[in-house]
PDB file of N, CA, C and O in Angstrom:
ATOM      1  N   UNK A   1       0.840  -1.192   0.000  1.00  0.00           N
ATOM      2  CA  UNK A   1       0.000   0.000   0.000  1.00  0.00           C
ATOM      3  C   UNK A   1       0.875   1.242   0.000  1.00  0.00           C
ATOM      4  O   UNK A   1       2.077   1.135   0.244  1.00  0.00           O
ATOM      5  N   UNK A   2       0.436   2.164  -0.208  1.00  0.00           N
ATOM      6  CA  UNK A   2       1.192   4.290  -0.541  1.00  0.00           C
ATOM      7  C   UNK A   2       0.546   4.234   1.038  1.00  0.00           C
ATOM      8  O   UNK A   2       0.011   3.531   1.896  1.00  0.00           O
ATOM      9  N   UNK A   3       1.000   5.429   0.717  1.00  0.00           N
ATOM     10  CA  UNK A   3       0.701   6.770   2.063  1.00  0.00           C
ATOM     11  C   UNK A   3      -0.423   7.040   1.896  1.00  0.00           C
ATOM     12  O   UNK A   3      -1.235   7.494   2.702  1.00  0.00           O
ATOM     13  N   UNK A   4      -0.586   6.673   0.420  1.00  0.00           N
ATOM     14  CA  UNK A   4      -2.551   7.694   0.066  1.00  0.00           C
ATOM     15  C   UNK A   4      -3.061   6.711   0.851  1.00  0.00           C
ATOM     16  O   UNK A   4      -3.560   6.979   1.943  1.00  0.00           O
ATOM     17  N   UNK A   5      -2.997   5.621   0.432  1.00  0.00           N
ATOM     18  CA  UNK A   5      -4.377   4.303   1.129  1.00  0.00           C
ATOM     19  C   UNK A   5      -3.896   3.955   2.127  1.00  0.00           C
ATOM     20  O   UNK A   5      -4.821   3.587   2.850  1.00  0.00           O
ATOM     21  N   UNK A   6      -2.876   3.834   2.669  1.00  0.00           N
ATOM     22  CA  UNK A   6      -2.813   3.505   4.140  1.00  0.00           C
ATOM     23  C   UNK A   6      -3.400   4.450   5.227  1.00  0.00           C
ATOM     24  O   UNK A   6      -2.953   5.597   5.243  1.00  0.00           O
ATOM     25  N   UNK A   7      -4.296   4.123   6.085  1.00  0.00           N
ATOM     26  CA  UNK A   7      -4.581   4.552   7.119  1.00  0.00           C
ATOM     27  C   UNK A   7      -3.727   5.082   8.185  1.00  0.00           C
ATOM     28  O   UNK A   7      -2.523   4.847   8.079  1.00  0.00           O
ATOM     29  N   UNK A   8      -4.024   5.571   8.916  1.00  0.00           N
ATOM     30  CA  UNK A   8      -3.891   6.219  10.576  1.00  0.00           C
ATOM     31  C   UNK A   8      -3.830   4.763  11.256  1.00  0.00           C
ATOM     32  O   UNK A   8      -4.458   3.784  10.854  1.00  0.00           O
ATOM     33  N   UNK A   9      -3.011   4.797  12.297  1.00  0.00           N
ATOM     34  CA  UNK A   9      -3.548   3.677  12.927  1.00  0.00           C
ATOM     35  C   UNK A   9      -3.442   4.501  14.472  1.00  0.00           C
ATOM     36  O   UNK A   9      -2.482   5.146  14.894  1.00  0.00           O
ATOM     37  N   UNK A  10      -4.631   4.267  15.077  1.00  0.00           N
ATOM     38  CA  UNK A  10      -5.138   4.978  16.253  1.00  0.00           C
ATOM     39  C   UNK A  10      -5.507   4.044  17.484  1.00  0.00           C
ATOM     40  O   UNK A  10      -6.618   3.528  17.362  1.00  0.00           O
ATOM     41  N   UNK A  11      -4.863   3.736  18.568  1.00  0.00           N
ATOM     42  CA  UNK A  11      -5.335   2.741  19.449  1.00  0.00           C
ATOM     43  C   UNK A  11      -5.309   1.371  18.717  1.00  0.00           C
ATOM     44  O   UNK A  11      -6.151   0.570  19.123  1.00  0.00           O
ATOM     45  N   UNK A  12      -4.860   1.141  18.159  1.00  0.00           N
ATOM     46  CA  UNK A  12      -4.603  -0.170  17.250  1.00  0.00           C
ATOM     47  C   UNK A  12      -4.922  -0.694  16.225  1.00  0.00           C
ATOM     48  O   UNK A  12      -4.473  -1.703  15.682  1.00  0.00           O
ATOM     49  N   UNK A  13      -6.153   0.362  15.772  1.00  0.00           N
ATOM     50  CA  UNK A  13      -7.605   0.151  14.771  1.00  0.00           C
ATOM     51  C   UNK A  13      -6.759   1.347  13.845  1.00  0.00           C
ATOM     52  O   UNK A  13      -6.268   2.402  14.246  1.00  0.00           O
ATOM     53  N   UNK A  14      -6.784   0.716  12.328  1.00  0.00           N
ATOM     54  CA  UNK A  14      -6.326   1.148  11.557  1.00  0.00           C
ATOM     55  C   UNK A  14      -7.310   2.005  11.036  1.00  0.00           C
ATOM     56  O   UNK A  14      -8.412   1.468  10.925  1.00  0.00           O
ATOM     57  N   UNK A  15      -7.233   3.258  10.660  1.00  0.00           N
ATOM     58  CA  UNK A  15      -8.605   4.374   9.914  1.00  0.00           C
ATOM     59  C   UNK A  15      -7.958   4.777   8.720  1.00  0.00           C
ATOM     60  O   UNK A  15      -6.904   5.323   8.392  1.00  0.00           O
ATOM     61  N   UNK A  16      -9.491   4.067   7.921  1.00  0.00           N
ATOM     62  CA  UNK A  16      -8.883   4.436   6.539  1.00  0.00           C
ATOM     63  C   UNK A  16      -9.322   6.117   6.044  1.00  0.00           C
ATOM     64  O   UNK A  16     -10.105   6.972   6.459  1.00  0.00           O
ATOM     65  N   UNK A  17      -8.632   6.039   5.268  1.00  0.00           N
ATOM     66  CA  UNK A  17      -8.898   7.836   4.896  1.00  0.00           C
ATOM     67  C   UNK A  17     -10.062   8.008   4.327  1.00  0.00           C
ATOM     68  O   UNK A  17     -10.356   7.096   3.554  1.00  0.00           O
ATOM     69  N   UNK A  18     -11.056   9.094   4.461  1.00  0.00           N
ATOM     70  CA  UNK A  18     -12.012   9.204   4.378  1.00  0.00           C
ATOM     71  C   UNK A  18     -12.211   9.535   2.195  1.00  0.00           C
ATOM     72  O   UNK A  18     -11.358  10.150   1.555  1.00  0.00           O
ATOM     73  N   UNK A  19     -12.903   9.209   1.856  1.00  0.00           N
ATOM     74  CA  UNK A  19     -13.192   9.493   0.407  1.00  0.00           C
ATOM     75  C   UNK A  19     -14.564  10.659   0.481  1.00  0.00           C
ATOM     76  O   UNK A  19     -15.644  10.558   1.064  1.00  0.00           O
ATOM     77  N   UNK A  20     -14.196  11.377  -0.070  1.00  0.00           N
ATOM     78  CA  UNK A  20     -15.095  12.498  -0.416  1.00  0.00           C
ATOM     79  C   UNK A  20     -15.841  12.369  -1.203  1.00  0.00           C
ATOM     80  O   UNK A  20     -15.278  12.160  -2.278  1.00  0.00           O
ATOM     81  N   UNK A  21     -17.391  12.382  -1.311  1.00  0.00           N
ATOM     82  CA  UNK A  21     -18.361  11.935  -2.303  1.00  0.00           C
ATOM     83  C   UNK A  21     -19.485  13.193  -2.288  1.00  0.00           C
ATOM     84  O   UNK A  21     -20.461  13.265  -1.541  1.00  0.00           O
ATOM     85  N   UNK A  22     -19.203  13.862  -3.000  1.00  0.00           N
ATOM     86  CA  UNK A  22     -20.306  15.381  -3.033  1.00  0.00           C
ATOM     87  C   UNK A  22     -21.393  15.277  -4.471  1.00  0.00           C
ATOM     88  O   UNK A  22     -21.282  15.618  -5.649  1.00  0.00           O
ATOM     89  N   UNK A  23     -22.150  14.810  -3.889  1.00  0.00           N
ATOM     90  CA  UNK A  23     -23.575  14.968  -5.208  1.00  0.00           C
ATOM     91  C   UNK A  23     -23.443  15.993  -6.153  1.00  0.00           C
ATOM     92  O   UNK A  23     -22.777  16.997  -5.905  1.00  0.00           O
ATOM     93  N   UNK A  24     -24.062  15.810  -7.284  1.00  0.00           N
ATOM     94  CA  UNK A  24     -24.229  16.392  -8.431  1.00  0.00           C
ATOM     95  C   UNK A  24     -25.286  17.404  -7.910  1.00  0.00           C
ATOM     96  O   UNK A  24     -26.411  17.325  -7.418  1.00  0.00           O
ATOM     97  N   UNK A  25     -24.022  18.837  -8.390  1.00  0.00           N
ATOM     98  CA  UNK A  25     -25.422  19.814  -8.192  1.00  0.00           C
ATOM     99  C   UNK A  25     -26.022  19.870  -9.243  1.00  0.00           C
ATOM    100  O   UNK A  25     -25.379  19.653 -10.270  1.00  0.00           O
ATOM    101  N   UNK A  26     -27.601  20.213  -9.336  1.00  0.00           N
ATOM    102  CA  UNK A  26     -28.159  20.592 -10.437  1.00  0.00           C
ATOM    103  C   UNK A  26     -29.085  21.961 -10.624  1.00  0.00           C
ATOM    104  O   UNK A  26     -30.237  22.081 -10.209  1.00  0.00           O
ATOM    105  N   UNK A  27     -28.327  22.958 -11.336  1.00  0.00           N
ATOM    106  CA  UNK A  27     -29.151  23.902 -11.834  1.00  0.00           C
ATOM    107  C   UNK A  27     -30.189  23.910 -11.517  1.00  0.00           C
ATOM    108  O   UNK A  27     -31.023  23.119 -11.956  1.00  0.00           O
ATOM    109  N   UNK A  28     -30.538  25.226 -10.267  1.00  0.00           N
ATOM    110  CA  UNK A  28     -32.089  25.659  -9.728  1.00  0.00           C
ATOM    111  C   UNK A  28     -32.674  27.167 -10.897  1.00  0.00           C
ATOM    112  O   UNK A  28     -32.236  28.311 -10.769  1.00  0.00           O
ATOM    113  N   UNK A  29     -33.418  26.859 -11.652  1.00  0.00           N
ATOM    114  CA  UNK A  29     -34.245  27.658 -12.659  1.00  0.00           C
ATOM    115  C   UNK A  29     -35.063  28.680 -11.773  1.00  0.00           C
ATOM    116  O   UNK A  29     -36.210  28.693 -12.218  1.00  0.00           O
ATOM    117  N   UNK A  30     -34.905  29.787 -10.398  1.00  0.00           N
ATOM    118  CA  UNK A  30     -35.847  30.195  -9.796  1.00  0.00           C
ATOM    119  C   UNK A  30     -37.128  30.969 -10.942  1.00  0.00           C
ATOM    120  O   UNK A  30     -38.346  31.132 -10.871  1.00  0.00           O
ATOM    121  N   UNK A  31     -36.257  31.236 -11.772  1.00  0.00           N
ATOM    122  CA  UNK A  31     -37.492  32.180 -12.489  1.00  0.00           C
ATOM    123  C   UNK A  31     -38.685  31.523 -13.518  1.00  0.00           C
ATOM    124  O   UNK A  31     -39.409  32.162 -14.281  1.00  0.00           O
ATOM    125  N   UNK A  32     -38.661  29.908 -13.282  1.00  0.00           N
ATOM    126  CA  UNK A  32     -39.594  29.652 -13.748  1.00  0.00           C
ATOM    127  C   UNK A  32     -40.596  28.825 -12.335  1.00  0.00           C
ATOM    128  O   UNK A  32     -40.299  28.302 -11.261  1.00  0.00           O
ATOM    129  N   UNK A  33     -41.605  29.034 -12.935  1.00  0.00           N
ATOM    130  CA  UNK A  33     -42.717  28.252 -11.623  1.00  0.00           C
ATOM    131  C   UNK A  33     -42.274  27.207 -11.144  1.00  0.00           C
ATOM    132  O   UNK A  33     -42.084  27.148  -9.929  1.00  0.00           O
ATOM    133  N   UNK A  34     -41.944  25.911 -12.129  1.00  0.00           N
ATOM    134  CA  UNK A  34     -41.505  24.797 -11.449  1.00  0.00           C
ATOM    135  C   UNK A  34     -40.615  24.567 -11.024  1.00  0.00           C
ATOM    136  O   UNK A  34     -40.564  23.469 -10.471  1.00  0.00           O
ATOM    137  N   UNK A  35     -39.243  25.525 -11.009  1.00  0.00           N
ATOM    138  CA  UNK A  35     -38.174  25.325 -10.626  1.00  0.00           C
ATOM    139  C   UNK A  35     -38.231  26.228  -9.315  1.00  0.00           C
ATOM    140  O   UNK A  35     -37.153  26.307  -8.726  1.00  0.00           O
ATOM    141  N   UNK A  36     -39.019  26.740  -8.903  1.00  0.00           N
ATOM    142  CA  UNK A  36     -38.959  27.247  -7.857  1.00  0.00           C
ATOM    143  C   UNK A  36     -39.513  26.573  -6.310  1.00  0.00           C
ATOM    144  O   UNK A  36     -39.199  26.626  -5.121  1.00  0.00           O
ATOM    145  N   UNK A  37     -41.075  25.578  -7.647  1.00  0.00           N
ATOM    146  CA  UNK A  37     -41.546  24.762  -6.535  1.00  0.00           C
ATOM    147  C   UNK A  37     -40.956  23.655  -6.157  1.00  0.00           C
ATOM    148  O   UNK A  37     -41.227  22.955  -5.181  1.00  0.00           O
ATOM    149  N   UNK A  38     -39.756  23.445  -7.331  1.00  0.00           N
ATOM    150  CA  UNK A  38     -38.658  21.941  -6.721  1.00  0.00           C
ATOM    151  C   UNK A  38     -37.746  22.504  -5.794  1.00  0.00           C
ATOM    152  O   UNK A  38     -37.066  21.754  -5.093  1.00  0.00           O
ATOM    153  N   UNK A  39     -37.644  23.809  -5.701  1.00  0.00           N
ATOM    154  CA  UNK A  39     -36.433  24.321  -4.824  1.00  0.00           C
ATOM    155  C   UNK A  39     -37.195  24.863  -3.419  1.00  0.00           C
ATOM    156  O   UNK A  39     -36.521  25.035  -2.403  1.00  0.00           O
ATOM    157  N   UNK A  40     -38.702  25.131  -3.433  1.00  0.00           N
ATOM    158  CA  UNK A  40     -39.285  25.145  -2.234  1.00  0.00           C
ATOM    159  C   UNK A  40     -39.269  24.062  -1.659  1.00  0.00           C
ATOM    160  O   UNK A  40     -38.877  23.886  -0.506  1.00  0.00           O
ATOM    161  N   UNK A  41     -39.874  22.867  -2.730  1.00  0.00           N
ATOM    162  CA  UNK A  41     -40.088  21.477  -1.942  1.00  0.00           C
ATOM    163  C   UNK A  41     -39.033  20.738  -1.480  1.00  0.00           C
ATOM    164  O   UNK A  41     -39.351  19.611  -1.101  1.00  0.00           O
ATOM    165  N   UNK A  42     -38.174  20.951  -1.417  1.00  0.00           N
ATOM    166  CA  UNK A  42     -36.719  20.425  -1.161  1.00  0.00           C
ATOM    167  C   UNK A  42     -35.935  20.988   0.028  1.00  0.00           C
ATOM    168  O   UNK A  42     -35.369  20.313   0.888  1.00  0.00           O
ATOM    169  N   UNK A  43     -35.988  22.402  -0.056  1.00  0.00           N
ATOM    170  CA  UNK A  43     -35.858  23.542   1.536  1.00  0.00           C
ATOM    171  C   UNK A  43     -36.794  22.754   2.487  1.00  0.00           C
ATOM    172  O   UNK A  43     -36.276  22.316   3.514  1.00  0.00           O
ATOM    173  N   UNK A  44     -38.289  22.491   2.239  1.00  0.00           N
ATOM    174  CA  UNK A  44     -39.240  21.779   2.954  1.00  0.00           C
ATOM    175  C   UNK A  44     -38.565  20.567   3.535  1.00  0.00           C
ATOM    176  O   UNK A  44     -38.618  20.240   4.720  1.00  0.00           O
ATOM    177  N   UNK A  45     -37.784  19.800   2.368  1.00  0.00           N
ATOM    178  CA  UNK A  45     -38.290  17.823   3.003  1.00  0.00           C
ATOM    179  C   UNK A  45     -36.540  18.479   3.770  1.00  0.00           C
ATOM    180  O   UNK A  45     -36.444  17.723   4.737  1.00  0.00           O
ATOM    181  N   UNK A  46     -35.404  19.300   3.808  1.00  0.00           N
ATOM    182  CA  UNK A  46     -34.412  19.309   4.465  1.00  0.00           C
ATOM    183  C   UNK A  46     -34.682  19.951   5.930  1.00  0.00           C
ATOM    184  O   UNK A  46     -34.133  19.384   6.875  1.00  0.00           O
ATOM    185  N   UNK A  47     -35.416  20.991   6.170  1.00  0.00           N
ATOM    186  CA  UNK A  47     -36.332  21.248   7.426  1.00  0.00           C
ATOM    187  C   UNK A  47     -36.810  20.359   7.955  1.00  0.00           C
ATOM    188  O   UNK A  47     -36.714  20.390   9.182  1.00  0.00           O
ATOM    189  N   UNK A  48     -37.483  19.253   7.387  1.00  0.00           N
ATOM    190  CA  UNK A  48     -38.317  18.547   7.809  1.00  0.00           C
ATOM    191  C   UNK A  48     -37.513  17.405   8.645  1.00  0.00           C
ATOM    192  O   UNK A  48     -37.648  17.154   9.843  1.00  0.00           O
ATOM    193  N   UNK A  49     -36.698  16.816   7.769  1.00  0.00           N
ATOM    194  CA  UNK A  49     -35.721  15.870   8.376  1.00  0.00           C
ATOM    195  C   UNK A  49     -34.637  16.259   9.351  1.00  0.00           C
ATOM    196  O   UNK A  49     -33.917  15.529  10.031  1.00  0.00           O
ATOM    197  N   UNK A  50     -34.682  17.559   9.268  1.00  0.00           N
ATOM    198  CA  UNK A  50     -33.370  18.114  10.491  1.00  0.00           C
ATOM    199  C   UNK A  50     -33.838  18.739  11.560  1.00  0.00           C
ATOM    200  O   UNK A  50     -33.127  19.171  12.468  1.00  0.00           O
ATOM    201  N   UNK A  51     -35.224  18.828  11.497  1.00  0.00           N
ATOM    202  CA  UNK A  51     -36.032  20.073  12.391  1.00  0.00           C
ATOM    203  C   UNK A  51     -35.538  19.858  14.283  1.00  0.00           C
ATOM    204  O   UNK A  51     -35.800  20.793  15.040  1.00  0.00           O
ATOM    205  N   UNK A  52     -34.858  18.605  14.833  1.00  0.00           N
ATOM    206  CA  UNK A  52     -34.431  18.165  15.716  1.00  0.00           C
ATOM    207  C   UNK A  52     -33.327  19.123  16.258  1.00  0.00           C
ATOM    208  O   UNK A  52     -33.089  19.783  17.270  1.00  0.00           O
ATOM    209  N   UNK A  53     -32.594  18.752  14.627  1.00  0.00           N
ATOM    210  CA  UNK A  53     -31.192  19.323  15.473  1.00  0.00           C
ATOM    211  C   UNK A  53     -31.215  21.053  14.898  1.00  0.00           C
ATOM    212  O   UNK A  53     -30.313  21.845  15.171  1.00  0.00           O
ATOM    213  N   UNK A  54     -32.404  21.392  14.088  1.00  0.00           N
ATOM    214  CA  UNK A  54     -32.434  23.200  13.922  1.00  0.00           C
ATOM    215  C   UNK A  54     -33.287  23.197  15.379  1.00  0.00           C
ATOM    216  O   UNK A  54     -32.941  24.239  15.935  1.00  0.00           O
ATOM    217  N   UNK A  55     -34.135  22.569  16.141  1.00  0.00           N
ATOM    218  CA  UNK A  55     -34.609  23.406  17.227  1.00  0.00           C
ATOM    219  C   UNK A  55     -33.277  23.330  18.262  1.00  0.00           C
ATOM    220  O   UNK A  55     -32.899  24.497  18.358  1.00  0.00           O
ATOM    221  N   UNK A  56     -32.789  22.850  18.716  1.00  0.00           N
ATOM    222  CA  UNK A  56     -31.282  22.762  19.279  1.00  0.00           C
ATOM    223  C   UNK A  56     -30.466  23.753  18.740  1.00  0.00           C
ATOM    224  O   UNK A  56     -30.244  24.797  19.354  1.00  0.00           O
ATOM    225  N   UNK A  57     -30.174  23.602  18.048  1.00  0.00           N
ATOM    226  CA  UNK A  57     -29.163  25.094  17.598  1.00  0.00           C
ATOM    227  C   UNK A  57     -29.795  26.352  17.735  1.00  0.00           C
ATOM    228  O   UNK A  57     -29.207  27.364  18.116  1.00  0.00           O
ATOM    229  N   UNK A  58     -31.138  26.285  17.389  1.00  0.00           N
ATOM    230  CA  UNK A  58     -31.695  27.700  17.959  1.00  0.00           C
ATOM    231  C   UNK A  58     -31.887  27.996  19.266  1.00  0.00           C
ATOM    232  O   UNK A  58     -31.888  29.185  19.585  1.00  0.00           O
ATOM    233  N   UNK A  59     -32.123  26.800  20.442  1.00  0.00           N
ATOM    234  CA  UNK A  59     -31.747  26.812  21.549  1.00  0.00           C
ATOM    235  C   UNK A  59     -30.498  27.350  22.565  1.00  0.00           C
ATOM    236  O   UNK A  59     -30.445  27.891  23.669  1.00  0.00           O
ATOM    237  N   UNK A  60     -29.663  26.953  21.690  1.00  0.00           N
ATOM    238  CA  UNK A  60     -27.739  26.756  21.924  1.00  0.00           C
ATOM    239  C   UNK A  60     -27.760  28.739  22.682  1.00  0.00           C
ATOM    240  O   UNK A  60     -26.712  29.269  23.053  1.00  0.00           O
TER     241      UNK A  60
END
C-alpha cells in the first residue's frame, strides 16, 4: 500500500482515509414556476428531516 491508502492507525484500529463523495449539483431555474416549486419542496423535506437538530441550535 502508498501513504494515500494507508490509514492512521489509532489505538490499534487502523482508519482508513475518508473518500469524499459530493452529489451532483443541479441547476435551480428560480425564475420559472416549477423550478422554484422543486427548490421550495426540497428547503421543505431538508427542514423537515433536520427540524431536531435546527430546534437545538436555535436553543444553543
Amino acid at each position: 500500500m502508498t501513504d494515500e491508502t494507508k490509514g492512521k492507525v489509532l489505538y490499534g484500529v487502523e482508519l482508513k482515509p475518508r473518500l469524499m463523495i459530493k452529489p451532483k449539483a443541479a441547476p435551480i431555474d428560480w425564475l420559472t414556476p416549477e423550478g422554484k416549486a422543486d427548490a421550495l419542496r426540497t428547503i421543505r423535506e431538508v427542514i423537515a428531516t433536520h427540524r431536531d437538530v435546527l430546534k437545538a441550535l436555535a436553543k444553543r
